[in-house]
C-alpha positions in Angstrom: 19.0 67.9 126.3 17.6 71.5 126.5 14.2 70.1 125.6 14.4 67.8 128.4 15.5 70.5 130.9 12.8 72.9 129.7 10.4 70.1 130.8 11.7 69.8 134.3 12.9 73.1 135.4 11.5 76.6 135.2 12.3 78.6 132.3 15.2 81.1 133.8 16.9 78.2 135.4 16.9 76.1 131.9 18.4 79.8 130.2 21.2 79.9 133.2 22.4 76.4 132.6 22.4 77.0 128.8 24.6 79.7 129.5 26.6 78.0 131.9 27.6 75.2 129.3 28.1 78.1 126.3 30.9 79.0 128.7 32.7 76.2 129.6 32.5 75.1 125.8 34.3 78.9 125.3 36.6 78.4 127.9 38.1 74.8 126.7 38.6 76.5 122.7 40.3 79.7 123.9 43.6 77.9 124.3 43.2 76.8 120.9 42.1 80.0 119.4 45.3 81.6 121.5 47.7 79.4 119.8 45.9 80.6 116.1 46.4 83.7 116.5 50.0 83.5 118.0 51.1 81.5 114.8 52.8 84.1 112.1 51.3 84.1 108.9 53.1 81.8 106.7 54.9 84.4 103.9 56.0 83.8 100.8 59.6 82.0 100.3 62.5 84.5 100.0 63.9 84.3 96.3 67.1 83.2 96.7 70.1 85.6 96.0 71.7 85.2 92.4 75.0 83.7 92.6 77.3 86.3 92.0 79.2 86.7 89.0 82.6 84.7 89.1 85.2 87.3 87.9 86.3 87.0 84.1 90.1 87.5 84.4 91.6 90.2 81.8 93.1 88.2 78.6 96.4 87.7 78.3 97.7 89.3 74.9 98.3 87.0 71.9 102.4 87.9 70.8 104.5 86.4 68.2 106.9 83.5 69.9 110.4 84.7 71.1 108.8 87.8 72.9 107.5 87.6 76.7 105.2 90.3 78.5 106.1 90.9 82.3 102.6 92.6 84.1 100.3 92.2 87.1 101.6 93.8 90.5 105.2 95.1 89.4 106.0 98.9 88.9 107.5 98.8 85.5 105.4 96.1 83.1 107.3 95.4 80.0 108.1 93.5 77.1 110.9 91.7 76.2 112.9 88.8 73.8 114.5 86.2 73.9 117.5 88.3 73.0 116.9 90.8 75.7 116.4 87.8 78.3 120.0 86.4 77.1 121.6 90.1 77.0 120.5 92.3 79.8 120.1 89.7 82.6 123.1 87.2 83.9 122.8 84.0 82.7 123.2 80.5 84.3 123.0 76.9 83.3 121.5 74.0 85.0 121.1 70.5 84.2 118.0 69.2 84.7 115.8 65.2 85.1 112.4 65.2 84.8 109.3 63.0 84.2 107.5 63.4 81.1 104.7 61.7 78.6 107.4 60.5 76.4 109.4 59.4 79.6 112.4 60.9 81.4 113.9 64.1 80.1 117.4 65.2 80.9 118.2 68.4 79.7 120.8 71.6 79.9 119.1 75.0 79.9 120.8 78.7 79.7 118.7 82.1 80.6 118.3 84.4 83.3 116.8 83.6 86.9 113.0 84.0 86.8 113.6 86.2 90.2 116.2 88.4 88.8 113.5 89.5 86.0 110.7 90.2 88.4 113.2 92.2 90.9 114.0 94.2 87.9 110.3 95.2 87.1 110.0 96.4 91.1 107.0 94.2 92.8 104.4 96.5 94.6 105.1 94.3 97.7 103.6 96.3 101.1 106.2 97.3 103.2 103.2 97.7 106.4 102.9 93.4 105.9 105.0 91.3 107.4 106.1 89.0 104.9 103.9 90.1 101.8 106.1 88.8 99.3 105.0 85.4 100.4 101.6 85.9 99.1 102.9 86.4 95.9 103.0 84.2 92.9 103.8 84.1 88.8 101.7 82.8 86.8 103.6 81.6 84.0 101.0 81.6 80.8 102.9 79.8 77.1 101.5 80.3 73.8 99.5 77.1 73.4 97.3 78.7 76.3 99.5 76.4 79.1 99.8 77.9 82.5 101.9 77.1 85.7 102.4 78.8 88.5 105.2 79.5 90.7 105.5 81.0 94.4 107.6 84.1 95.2 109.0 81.9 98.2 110.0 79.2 95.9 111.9 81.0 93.7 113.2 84.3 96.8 117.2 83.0 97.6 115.7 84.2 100.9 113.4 81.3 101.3 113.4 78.0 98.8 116.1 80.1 96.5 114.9 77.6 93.8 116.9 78.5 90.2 113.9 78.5 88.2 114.6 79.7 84.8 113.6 81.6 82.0 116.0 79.5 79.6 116.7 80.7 76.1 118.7 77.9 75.4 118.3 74.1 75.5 120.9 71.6 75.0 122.9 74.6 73.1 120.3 75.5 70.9 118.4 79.3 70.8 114.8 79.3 71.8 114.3 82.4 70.2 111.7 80.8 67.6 109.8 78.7 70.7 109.9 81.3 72.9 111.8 80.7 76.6 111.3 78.0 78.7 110.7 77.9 82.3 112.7 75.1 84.6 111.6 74.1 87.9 114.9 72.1 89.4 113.4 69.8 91.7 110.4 69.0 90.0 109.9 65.3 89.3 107.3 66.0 87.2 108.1 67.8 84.0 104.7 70.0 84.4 105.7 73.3 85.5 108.5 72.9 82.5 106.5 75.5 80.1 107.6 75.8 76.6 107.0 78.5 74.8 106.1 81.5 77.4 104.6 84.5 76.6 103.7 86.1 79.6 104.8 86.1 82.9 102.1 88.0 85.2 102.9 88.5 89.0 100.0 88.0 91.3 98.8 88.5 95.3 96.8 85.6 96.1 96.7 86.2 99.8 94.2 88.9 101.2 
C-alpha cells in the first residue's frame, strides 16, 4: 500500500499518511496495553498455615484398684479409698434398672453422693459468672482406661439433683478390690455405670 501511495502522491504527503495510520494503529492497542499493565503480577500461592497442634491432655495416673484420685479445677486434689469413701462421707443406697450387653441389670449400690465428694475438695467455681458451676463437668476415668462424663447440673440438688454415686458396695458386697462404681439413676443405658474408677477429674468446658 505504501508502494502504491509513493507512486501517486508526493513524498511528504505519503510520510503524513504513514504516520497518520501508525497512530490510529497505537490508539486502538492502548486500551489493551492499559488493561496489562493494570493486571497484578500473579504471586506465588501462600503456603498454607500448619494445623495447629491438637492439645495432648495430661495422663491420668495408673493406681492400684480400691483407691480414687480427685483433681482438675478443685482447691484441695486428693486421694482416697474405698474405705475412706464409705467412712468419711454419708452414705446412701439406691436401687437401680439398667440396660446392658448381657441384658437388663438391677442392682443395689451403697457409697457417698458424687456431689458431696467434689463439694468437699472446694471447686474453683467464679463467683463474677453467673452460673459457672454449669459449665462444669466430671470426667469419670476407671482403670480399664473407660471414661464417662457427668454434668455439675446433673448431679447440683439445685438443678437435676441426680444421686449419682460413687458406690462401694453392690448388692452387699465391698468394692474395695474393683474399685467404686459410679451410678447414674435414670440412665437407661448402663454406659455411664463405670466400674472400677480411679480418677475423678473436674473440668470447665465452657469458655
Amino acid at each position: 500500500m505504501v508502494s502504491y501511495l509513493a507512486r501517486r502522491m508526493s513524498r511528504p504527503r505519503v510520510v503524513a499518511i504513514v504516520l497518520a495510520l501508525a497512530a490510529i494503529l497505537v490508539v486502538s492497542l492502548l486500551p489493551t496495553w492499559r488493561a496489562e499493565a493494570a493486571t497484578p503480577a500473579a504471586t506465588p500461592a501462600a503456603t498454607p498455615a500448619a494445623a495447629p497442634a491438637k492439645a495432648i491432655p495430661h495422663p491420668v495416673p495408673t493406681l492400684p484398684p480400691g483407691q480414687v484420685l480427685f483433681l482438675g479445677r478443685i482447691a484441695h486434689p486428693q486421694l482416697l479409698t474405698v474405705a475412706d469413701l464409705a467412712a468419711k462421707y454419708p452414705q446412701h443406697t439406691q436401687t437401680v434398672t439398667f440396660q446392658s450387653g448381657a441384658g437388663p441389670q438391677t442392682h443395689t449400690y451403697t457409697g457417698p453422693l458424687l456431689y458431696d465428694v467434689l463439694q468437699a475438695a472446694k471447686p474453683a467455681f467464679r463467683s463474677d459468672v453467673k452460673n459457672d458451676a454449669l459449665r462444669y463437668a466430671a470426667v469419670v476415668h476407671a482403670s480399664d482406661g473407660y471414661e464417662s462424663v457427668v454434668s455439675w447440673g446433673e448431679i447440683d440438688p439445685g438443678f437435676a439433683g441426680t444421686e449419682a454415686l460413687l458406690a462401694v458396695t453392690q448388692d452387699g458386697v465391698s468394692l474395695a478390690k474393683e474399685g467404686p462404681r459410679l451410678t447414674a439413676p435414670g440412665d437407661t443405658k448402663g454406659g455411664r455405670y463405670v466400674s472400677g474408677v480411679t480418677s475423678v477429674t473436674l473440668v470447665r468446658a465452657g469458655l
